[in-house]
N, C-alpha and C positions, 0 to 999 in steps of 0.2 A: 475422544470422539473421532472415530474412521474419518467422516468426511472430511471436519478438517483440518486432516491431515495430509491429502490429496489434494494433488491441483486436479479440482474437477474441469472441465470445458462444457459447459452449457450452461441455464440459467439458472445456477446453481446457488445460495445463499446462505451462509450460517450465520444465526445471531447466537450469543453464548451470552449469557449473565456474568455477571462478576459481582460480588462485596464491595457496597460504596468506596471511592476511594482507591481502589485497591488496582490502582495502573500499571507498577511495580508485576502483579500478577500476569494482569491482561497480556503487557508485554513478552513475559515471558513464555507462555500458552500459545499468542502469535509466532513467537521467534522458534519454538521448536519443530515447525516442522523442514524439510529439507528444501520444500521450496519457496517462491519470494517473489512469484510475478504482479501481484497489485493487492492493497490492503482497501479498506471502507473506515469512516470513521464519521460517524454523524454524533454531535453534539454542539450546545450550545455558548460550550466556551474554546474557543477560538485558540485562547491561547495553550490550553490543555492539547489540542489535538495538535497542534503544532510540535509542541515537546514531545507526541507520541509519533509524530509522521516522521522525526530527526531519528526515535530510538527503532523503527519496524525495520526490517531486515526485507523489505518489498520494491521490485524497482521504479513503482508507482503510487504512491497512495493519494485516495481518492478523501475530499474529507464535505460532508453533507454533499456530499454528489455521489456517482459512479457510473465509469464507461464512458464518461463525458470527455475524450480528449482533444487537443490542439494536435493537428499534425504534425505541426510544427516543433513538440515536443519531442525530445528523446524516449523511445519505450525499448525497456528491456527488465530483463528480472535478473536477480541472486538469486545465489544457488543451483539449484539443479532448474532452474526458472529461465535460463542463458546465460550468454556470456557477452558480454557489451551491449552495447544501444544497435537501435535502428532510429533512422530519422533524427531530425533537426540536424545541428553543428556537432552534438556531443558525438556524432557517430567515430568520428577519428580526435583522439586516438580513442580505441574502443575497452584499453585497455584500464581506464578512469572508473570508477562507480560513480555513478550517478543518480541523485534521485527524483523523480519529476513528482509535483504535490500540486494537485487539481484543488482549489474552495471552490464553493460554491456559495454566494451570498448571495442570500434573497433582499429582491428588490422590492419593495412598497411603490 
């Protein structure tokens, strides 16, 4: 699928299906394309999206949120996405990979 495979810049969204189970996959369909500026990952187990935000090749993932960041954060992408961080501590040295992981838990 063209789109994405493109860093689009607007408000732009793909949802893909996958085969229960099948992360192994997912992962690898995320990791091919060349760039890596922020991933999405909504689900109900925590600790799945966790072991997925460790394997994404993005220099942000978002997980049941998106867009939502702390300035304070480091942001930057892999790949063809940039080359170090901006912002928070991590910016020096810039030559470090870094990954920032946004949750979001809902609060009752």
């Amino acid at each position: 699928m063209y789109i994405a495979q493109e860093e689009s810049f607007g408000p732009v969204m793909v949802i893909s299906k996958f085969k229960n189970g099948d992360v192994d996959g997912v992962l690898r369909r995320a990791n091919t394309t060349e760039y890596g500026l922020a991933s999405g990952i909504f689900t109900k187990d925590i600790s799945k999206a966790l072991y997925i935000s460790e394997k994404l090749e993005a220099g942000t993932v978002f997980i049941n949120t998106y867009n939502k960041t702390d300035v304070a954060a480091p942001f930057g992408g892999f790949k063809q996405s940039g080359f170090g961080k901006d912002l928070g501590k991590s910016f020096f040295p810039s030559l470090i990979s870094h990954l920032t992981v946004q949750i979001h838990e809902k609060t009752t």
